[in-house]
C-alpha positions in Angstrom: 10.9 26.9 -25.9 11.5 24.3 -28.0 12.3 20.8 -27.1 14.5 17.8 -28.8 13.2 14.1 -29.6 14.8 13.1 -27.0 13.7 15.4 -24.4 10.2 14.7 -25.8 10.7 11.1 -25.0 12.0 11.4 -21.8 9.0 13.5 -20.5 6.4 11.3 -22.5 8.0 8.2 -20.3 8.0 10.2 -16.9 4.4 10.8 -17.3 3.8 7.3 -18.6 5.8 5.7 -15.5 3.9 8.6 -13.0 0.3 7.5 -13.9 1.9 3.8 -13.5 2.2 3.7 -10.5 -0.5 3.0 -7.7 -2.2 5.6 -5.6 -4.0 5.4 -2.3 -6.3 6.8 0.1 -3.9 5.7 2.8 -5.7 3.9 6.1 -8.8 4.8 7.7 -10.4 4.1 10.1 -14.2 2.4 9.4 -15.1 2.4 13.9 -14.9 -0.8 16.0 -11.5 -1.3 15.5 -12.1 -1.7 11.5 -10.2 0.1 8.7 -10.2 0.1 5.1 -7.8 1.2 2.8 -8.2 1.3 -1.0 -5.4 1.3 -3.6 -6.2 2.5 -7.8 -4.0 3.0 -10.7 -2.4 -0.4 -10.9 -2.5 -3.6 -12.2 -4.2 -6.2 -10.2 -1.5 -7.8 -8.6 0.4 -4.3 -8.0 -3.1 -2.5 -5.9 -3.4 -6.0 -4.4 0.0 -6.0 -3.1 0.3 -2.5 -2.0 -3.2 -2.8 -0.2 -1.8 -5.4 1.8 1.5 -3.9 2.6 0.0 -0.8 3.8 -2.3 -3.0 6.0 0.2 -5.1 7.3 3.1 -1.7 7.9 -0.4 0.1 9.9 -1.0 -2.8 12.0 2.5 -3.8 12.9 3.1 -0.2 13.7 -0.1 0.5 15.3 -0.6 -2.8 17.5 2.3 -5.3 17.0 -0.2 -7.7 15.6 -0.9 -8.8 11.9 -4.2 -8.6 9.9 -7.4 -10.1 9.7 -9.2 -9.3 6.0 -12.9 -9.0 6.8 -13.2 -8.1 3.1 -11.5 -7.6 0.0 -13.1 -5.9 -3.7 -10.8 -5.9 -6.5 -12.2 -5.3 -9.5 -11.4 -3.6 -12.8 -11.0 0.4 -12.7 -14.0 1.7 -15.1 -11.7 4.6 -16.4 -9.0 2.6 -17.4 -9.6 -1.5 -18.5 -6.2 -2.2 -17.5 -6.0 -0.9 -14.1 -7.4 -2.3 -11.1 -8.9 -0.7 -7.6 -8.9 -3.0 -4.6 -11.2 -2.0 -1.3 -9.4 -3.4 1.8 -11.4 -3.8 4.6 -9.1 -5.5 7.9 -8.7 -5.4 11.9 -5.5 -5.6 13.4 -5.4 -8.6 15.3 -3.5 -12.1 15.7 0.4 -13.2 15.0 2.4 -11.3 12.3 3.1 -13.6 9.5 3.9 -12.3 6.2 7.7 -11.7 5.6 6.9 -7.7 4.8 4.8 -7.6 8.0 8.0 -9.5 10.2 10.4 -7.1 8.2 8.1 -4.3 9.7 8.7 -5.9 13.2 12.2 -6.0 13.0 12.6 -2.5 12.1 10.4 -1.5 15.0 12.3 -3.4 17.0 15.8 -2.1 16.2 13.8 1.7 16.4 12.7 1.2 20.1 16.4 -0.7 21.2 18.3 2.8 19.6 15.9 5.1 21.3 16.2 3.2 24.4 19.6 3.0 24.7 20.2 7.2 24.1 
């Protein structure tokens, strides 16, 4: 099967824009009401952002409260100089206070008010 330029391209880009885009392990728990999540293939500001969404969606799901970072490594991603991994370590606890977090809340919210009204 041969392929055009342009077909080329486009797959080249797709596979570019794939390995882009950060990954995570999701949130786990760490015992005594601790988690950690951490977030690669990114740059710094994109893991770092994610991290905390994640955090912030778990918690507001989980507890209605917001986070407390215990502790946070970012650093630079040995395989790749221009991609950062951040380690998120957090407990649910306290007011929800970030706009993404109160966003969270409000869907929630509008969730529980449908299912109690069927």
């Amino acid at each position: 099967m041969k392929l055009s330029t342009t077909k080329k391209i486009s797959v080249l880009s797709l596979g570019i824009l794939i390995a882009a885009c950060a990954a995570t392990t999701g949130v786990l728990p760490k015992g005594n009401g601790l988690y950690t999540i951490n977030v690669y293939r990114g740059d710094a500001g994109k893991v770092k952002l994610r991290a905390y969404q994640h955090a912030e969606k778990f918690c507001a799901e989980k507890s209605a409260n917001g986070i407390e970072v215990v502790k946070e490594n970012q650093r630079v991603d040995p395989s790749s100089p221009n991609m950062s991994i951040i380690d998120l370590d957090f407990t649910c606890q306290g007011p929800v206070n970030s706009a993404y977090g109160k966003e969270v809340m409000k869907d929630i919210q509008k969730d529980a008010k449908k299912a109690a009204g069927q």
